[in-house]
C-alpha positions in Angstrom: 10.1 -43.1 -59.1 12.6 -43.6 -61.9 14.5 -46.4 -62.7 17.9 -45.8 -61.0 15.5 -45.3 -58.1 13.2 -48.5 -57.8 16.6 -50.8 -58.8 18.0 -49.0 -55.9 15.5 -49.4 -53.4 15.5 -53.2 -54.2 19.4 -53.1 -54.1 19.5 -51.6 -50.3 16.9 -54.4 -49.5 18.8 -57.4 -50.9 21.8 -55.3 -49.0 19.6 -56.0 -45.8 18.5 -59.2 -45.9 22.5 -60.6 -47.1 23.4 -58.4 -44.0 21.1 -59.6 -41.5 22.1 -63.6 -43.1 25.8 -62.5 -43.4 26.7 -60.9 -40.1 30.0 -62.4 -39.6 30.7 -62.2 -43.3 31.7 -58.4 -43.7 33.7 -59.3 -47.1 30.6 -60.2 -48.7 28.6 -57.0 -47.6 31.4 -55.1 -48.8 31.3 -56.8 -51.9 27.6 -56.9 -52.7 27.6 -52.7 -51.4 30.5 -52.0 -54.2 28.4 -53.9 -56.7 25.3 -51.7 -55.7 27.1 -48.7 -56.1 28.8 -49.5 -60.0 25.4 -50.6 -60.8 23.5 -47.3 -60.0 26.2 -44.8 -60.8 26.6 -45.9 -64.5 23.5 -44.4 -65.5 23.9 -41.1 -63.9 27.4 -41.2 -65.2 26.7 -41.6 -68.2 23.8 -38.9 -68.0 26.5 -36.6 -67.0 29.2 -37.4 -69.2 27.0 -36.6 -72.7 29.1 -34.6 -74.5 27.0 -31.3 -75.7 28.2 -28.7 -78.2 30.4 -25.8 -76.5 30.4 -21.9 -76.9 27.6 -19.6 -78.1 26.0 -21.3 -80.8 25.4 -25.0 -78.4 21.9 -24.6 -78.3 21.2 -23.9 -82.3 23.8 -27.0 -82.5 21.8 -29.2 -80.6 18.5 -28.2 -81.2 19.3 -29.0 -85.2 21.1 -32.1 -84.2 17.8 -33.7 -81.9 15.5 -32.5 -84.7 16.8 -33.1 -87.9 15.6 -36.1 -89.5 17.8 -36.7 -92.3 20.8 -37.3 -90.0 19.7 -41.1 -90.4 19.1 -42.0 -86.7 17.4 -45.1 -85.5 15.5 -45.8 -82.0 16.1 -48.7 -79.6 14.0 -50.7 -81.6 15.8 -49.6 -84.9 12.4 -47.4 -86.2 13.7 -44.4 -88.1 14.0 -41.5 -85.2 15.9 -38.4 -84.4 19.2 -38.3 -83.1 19.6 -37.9 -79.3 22.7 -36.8 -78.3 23.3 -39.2 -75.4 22.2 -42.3 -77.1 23.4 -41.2 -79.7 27.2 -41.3 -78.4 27.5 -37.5 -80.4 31.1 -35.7 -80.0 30.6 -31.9 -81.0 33.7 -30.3 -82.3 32.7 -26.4 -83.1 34.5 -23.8 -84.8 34.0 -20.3 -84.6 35.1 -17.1 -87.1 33.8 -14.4 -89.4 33.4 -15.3 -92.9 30.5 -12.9 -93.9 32.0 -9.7 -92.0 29.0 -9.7 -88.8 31.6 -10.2 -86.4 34.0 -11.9 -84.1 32.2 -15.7 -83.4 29.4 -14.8 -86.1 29.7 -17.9 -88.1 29.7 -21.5 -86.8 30.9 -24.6 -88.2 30.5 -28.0 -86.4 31.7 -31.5 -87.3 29.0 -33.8 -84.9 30.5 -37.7 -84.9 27.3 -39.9 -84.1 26.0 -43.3 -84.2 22.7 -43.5 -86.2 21.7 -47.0 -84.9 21.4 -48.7 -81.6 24.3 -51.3 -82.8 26.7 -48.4 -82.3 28.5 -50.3 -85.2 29.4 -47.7 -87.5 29.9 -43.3 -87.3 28.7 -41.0 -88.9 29.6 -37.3 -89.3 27.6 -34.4 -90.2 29.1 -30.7 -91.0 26.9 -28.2 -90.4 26.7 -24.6 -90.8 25.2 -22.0 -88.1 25.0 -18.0 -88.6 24.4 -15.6 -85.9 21.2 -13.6 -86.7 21.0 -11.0 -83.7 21.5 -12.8 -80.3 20.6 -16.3 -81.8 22.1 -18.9 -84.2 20.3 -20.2 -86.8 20.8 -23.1 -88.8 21.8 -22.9 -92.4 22.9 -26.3 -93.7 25.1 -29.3 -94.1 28.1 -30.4 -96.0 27.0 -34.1 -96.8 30.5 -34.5 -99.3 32.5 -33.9 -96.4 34.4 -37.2 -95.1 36.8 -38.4 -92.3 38.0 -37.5 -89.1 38.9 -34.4 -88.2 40.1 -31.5 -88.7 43.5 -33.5 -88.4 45.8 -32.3 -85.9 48.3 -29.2 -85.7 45.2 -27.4 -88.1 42.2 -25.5 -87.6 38.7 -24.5 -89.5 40.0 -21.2 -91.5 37.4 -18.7 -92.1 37.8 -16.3 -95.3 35.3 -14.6 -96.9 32.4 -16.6 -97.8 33.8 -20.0 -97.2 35.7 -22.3 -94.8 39.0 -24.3 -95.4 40.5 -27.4 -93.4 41.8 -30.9 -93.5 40.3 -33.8 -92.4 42.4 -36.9 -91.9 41.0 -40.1 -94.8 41.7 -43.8 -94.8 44.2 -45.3 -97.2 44.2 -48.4 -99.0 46.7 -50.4 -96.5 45.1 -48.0 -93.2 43.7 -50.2 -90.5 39.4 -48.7 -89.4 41.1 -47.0 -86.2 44.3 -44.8 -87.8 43.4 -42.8 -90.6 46.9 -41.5 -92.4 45.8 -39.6 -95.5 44.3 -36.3 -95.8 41.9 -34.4 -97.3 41.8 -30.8 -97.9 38.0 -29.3 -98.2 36.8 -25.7 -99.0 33.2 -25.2 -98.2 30.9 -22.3 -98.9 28.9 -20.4 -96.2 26.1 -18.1 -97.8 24.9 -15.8 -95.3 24.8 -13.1 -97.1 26.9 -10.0 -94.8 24.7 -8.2 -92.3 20.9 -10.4 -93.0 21.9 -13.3 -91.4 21.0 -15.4 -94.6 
């Protein structure tokens, strides 16, 4: 029985006992009953509602992401763990294009906003690289240099040959945490070398 379960079951028994004591009281049944329901449905909502990485490279993406140590994330009980991308709070954006010349979709870059501790006081980002090698992506390494939030709106992750180009959008001096109005340009290099997936 999991947890939603057993709080549940002891949930429709209070709902008993207040209805059996409150039979002439249908505002407090109704009340007690909505409370229930908020109470178990936040858990599977939020269950649901993970975000997870989207078109064909999502599993390489998350399979680096729930494996990689050195993305700096910490348990429940703040012991140095890897990243989980529900409790985590992880937002995926991916971007797909042909860099090495393998393809339409054969090179993947993703920009993963996390939070590495159980505080949720502070984000991270990681950029990582993916390369299709036959059906399969395979990870092939991060960009720990690139800052902000992004890619800032109205642009896009440009794929040329061997490298990436786009903008994310920086703090200024006078910018308050939440609205970023500067902008940083990066050019990244992906090495797969054309045709090996390497």
């Amino acid at each position: 029985m999991t947890k939603v379960e057993t709080r549940a079951a002891l949930i429709a028994a209070a709902l008993i006992r207040t209805g059996l004591k409150s039979f002439f009281k249908p505002a407090a049944i109704f009340s007690a009953a909505l409370l229930a329901l908020i109470y178990i449905s936040s858990p599977l909502r939020a269950a649901e509602a993970a975000p997870t990485p989207s078109g064909p490279a999502a599993q390489a993406i998350l399979q680096w992401f729930t494996t990689d140590r050195s993305l700096g994330c910490f348990d429940q009980q703040g012991r140095d763990s890897v990243c989980a991308a529900g409790f985590n709070g992880a937002n995926f954006e991916v971007y797909y294009g042909d860099s090495t010349g393998d393809g339409p979709q054969a090179d993947a870059l993703t920009f993963v906003y996390y939070s590495g501790d159980p505080t949720g006081n502070g984000i991270a980002l990681a950029t990582a690289y993916f390369h299709r090698d036959g059906s399969n992506y395979r990870f092939m390494k991060t960009f720990p240099d690139v800052f902000g939030e992004g890619p800032v709106k109205g642009t896009t992750v440009r794929f040329l040959p061997g490298k990436a180009r786009f903008s994310m959008a920086v703090l200024r001096a006078n910018d308050p945490h939440c609205c970023p109005t500067g902008r940083a340009s990066y050019t990244v290099t992906l090495n797969a070398a054309p045709g090996t997936g390497r």
